[in-house]
Backbone and ligand atoms as CSV (ligand in chain L), in Angstrom:
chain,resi,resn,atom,element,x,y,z
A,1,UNK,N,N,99.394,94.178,140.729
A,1,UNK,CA,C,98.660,95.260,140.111
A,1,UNK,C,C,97.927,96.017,141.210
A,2,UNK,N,N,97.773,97.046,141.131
A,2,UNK,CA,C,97.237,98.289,142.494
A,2,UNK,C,C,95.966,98.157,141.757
A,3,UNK,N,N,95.381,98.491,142.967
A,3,UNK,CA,C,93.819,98.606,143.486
A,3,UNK,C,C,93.301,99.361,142.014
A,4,UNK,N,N,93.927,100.432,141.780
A,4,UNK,CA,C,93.265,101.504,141.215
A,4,UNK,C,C,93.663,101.305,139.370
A,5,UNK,N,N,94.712,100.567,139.686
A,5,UNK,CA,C,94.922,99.821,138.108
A,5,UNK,C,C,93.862,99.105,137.802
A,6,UNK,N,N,93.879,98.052,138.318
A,6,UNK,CA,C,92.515,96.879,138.280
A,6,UNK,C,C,91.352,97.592,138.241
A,7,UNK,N,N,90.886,98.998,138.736
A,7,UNK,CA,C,89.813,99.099,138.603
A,7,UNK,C,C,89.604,100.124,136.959
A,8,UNK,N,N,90.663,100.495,136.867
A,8,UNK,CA,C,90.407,101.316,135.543
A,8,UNK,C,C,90.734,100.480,134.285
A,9,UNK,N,N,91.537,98.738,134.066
A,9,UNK,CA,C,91.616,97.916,133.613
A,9,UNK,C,C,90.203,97.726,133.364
A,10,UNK,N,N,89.806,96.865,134.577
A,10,UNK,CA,C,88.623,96.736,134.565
A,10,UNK,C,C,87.256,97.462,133.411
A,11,UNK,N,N,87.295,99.053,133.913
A,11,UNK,CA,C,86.356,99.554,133.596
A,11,UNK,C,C,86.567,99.494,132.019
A,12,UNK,N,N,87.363,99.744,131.533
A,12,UNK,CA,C,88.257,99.768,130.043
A,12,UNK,C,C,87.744,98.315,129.257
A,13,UNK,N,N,87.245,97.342,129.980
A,13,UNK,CA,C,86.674,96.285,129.585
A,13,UNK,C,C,88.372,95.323,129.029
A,14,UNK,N,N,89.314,95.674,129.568
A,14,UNK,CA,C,90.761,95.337,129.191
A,14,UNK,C,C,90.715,93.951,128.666
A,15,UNK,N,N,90.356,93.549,129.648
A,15,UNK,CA,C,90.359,91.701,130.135
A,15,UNK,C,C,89.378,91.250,128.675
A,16,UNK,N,N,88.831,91.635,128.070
A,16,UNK,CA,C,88.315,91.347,126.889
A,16,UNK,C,C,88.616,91.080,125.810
A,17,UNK,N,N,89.863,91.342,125.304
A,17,UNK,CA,C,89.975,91.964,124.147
A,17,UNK,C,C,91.174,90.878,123.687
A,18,UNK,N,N,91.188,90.057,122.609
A,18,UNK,CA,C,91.670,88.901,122.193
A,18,UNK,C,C,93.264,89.974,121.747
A,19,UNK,N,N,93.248,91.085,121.129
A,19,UNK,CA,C,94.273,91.288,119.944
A,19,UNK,C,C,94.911,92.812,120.789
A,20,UNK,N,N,95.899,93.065,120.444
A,20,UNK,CA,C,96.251,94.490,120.785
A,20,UNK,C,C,97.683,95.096,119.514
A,21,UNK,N,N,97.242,95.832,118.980
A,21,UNK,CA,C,97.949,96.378,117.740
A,21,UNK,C,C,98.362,97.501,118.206
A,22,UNK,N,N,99.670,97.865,118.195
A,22,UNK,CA,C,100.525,99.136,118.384
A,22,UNK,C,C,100.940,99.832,116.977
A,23,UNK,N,N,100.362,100.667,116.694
A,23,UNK,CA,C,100.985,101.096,115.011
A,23,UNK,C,C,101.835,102.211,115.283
A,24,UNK,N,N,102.760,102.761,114.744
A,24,UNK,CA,C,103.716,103.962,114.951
A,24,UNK,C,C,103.148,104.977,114.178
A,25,UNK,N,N,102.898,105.889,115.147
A,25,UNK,CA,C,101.520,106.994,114.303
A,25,UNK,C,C,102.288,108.364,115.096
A,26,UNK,N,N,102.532,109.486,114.252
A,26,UNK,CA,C,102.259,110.667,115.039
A,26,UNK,C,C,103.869,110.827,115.907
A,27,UNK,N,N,105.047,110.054,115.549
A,27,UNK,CA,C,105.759,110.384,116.155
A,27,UNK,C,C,106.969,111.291,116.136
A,28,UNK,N,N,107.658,111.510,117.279
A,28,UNK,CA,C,108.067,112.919,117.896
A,28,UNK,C,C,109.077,113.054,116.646
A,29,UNK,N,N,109.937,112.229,116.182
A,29,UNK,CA,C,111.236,112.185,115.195
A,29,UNK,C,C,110.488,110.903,114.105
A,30,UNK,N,N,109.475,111.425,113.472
A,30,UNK,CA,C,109.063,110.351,112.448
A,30,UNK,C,C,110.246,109.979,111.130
A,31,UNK,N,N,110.797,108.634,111.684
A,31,UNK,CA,C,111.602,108.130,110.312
A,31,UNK,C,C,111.542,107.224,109.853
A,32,UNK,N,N,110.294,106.481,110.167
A,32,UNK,CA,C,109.598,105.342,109.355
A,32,UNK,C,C,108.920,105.673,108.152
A,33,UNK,N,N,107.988,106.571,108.398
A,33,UNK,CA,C,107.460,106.822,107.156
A,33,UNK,C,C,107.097,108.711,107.714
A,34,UNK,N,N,106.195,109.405,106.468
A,34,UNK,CA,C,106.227,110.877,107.083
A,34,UNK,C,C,104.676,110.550,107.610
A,35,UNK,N,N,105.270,111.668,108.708
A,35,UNK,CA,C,103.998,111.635,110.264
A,35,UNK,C,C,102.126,111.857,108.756
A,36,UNK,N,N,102.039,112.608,108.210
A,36,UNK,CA,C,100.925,112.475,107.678
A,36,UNK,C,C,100.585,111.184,107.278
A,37,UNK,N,N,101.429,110.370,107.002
A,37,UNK,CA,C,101.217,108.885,105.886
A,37,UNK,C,C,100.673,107.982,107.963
A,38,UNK,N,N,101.238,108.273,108.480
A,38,UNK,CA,C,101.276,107.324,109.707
A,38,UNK,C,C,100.102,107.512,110.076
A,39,UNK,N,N,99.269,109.274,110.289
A,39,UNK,CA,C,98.154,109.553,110.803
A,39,UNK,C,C,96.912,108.737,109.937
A,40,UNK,N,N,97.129,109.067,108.478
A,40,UNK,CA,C,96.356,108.185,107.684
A,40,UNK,C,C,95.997,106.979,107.899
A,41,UNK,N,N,97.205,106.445,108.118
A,41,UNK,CA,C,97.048,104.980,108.847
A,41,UNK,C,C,96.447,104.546,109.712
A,42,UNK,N,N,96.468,105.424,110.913
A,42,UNK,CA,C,95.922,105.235,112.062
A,42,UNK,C,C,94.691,105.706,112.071
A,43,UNK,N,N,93.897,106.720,111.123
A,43,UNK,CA,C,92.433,106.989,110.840
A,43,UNK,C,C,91.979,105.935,110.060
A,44,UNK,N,N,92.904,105.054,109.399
A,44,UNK,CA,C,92.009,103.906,108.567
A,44,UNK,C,C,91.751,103.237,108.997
A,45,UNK,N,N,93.268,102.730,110.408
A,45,UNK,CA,C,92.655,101.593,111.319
A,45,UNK,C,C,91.530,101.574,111.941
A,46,UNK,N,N,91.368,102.797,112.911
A,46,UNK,CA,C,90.077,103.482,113.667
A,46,UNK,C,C,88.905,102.888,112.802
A,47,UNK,N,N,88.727,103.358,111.593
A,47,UNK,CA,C,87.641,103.078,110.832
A,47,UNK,C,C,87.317,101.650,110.446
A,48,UNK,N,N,88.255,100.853,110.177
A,48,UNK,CA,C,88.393,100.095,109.285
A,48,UNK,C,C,87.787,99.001,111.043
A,49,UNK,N,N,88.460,98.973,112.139
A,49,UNK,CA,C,87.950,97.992,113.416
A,49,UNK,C,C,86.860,98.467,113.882
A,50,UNK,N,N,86.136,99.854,113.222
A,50,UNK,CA,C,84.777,100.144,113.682
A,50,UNK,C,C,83.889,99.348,112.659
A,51,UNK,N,N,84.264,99.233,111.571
A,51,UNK,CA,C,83.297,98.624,110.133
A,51,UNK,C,C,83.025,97.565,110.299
A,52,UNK,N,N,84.161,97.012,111.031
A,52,UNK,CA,C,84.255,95.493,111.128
A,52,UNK,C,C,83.424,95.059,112.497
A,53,UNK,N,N,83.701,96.303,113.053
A,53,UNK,CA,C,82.749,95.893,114.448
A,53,UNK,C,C,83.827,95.058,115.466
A,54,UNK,N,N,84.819,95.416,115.234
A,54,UNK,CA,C,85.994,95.097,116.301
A,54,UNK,C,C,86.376,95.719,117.521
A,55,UNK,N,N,85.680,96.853,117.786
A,55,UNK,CA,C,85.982,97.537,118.684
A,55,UNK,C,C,84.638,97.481,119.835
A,56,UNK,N,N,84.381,98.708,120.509
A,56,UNK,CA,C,82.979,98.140,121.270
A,56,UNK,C,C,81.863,97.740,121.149
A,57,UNK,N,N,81.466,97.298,121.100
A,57,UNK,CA,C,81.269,97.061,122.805
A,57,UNK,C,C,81.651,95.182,122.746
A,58,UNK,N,N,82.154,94.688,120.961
A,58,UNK,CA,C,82.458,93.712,120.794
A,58,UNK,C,C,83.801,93.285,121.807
A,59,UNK,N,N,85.138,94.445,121.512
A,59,UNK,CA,C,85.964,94.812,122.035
A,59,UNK,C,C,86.984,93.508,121.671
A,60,UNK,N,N,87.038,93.439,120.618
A,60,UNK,CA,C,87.928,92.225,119.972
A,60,UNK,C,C,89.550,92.687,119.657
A,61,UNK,N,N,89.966,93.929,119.435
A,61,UNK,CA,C,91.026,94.474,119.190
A,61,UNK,C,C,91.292,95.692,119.556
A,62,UNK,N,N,92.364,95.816,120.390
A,62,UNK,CA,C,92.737,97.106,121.080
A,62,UNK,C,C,93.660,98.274,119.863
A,63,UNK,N,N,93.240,98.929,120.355
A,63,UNK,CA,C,94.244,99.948,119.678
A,63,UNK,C,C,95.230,100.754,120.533
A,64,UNK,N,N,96.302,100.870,120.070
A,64,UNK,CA,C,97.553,102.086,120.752
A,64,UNK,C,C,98.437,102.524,119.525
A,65,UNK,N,N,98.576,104.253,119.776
A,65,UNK,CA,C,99.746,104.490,119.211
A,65,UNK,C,C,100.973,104.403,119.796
A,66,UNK,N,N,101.534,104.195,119.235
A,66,UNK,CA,C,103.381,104.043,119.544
A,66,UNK,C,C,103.912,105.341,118.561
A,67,UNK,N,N,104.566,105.746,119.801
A,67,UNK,CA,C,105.517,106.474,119.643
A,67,UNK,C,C,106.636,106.662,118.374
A,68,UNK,N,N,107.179,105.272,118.608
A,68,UNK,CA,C,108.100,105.208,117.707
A,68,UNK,C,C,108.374,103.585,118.072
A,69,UNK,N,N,108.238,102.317,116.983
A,69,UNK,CA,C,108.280,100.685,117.682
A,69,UNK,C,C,109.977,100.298,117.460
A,70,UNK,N,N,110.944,101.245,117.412
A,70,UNK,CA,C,112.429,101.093,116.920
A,70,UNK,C,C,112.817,100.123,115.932
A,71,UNK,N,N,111.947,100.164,114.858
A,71,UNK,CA,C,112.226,99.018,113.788
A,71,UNK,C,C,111.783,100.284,112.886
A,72,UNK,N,N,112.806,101.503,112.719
A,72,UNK,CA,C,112.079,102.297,111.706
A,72,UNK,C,C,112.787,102.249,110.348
A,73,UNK,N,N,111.889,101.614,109.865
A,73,UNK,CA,C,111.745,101.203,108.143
A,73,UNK,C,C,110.594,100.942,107.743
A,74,UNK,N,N,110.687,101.627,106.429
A,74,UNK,CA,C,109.294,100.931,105.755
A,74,UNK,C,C,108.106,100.885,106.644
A,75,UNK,N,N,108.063,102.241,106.932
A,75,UNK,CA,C,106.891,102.711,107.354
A,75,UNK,C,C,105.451,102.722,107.292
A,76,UNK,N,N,104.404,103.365,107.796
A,76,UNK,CA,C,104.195,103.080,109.264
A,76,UNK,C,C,104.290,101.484,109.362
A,77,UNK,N,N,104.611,101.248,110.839
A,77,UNK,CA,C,105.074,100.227,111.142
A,77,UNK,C,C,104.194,99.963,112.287
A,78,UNK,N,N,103.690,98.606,112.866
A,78,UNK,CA,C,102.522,98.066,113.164
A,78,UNK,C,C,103.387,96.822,113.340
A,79,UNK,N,N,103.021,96.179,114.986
A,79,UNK,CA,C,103.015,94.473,115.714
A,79,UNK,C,C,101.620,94.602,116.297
A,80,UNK,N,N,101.208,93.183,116.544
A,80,UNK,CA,C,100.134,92.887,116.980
A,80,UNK,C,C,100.713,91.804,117.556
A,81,UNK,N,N,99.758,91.512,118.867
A,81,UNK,CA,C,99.953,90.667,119.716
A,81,UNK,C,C,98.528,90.493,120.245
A,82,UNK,N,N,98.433,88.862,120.987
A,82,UNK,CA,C,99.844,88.181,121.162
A,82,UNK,C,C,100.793,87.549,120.287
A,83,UNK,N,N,100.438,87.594,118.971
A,83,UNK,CA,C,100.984,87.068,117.861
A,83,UNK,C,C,102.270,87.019,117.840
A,84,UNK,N,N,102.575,88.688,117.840
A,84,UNK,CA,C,103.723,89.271,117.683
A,84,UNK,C,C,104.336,89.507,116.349
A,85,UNK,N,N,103.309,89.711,115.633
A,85,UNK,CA,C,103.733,89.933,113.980
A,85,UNK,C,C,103.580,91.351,113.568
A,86,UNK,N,N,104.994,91.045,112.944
A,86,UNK,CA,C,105.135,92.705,112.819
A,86,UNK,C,C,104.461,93.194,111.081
A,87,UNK,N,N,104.104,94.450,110.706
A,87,UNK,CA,C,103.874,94.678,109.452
A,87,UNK,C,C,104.664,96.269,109.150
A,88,UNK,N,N,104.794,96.186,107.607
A,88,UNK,CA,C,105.209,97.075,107.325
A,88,UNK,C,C,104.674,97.883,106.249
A,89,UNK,N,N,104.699,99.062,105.925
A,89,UNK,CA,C,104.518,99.677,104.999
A,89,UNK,C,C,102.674,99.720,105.153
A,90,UNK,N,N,102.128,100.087,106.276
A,90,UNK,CA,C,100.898,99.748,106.614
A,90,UNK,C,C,99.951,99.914,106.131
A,91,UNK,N,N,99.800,99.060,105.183
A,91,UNK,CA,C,99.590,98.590,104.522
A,91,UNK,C,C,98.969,97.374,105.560
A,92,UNK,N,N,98.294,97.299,106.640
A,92,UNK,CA,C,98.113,95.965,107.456
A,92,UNK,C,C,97.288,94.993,106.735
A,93,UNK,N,N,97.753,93.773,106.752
A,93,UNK,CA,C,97.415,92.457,105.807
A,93,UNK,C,C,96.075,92.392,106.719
A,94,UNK,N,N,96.058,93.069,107.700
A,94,UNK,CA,C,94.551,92.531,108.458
A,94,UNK,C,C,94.250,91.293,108.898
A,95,UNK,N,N,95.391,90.265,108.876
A,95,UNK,CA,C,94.636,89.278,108.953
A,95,UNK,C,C,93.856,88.617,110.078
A,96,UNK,N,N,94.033,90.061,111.081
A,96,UNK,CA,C,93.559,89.698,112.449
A,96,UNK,C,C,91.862,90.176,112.008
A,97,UNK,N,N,91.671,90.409,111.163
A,97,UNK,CA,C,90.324,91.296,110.515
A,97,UNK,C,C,89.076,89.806,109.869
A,98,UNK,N,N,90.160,88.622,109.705
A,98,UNK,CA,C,90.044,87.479,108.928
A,98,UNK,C,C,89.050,86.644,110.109
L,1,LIG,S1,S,109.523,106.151,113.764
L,1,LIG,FE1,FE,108.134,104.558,113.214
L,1,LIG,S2,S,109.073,102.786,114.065
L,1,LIG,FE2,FE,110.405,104.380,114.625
């Protein structure tokens, strides 16, 4: 890892964070579900790991959008790791929320 990775890792508080959830939000050829239903999703998550107090400065679960996770069905579509469990219809069971 370069100097300048590690330090913006670092600052990002990276090394913290038990969970990291990729949901398919916002993408370029949406055919999981339609791009509005995905954005929804991804404003509930936002909200829903701030309520919970999952995010900073606790920093228990990362967030990223994905592009597109090539499992497009049954949309929006969402893995979390390190688990590696995938969800569908996001509808997220949360149980990383548990
Ligand atoms: S478009 Fe959502 S997984 Fe491919």
């Amino acid at each position: 890892m370069s100097d300048e990775l590690q330090t913006i890792a670092a600052k990002l508080g990276l090394e913290k964070y038990r969970r990291h959830i990729f949901l398919c939000t916002d993408a370029a050829e949406p055919k999981c579900a339609p791009r509005e239903a995905t954005l929804r999703s991804w404003e509930f998550l936002k909200a829903r790991l701030k309520e919970l107090k999952l995010t900073e400065p606790n920093s228990l679960v990362y967030r990223t959008k994905a592009n597109c996770l090539r499992v497009c069905v049954d949309g929006p579509v969402a893995v979390v790791y390190p688990e590696g469990v995938w969800y569908d219809g996001c509808c997220i069971k949360w149980y990383l929320l548990n």
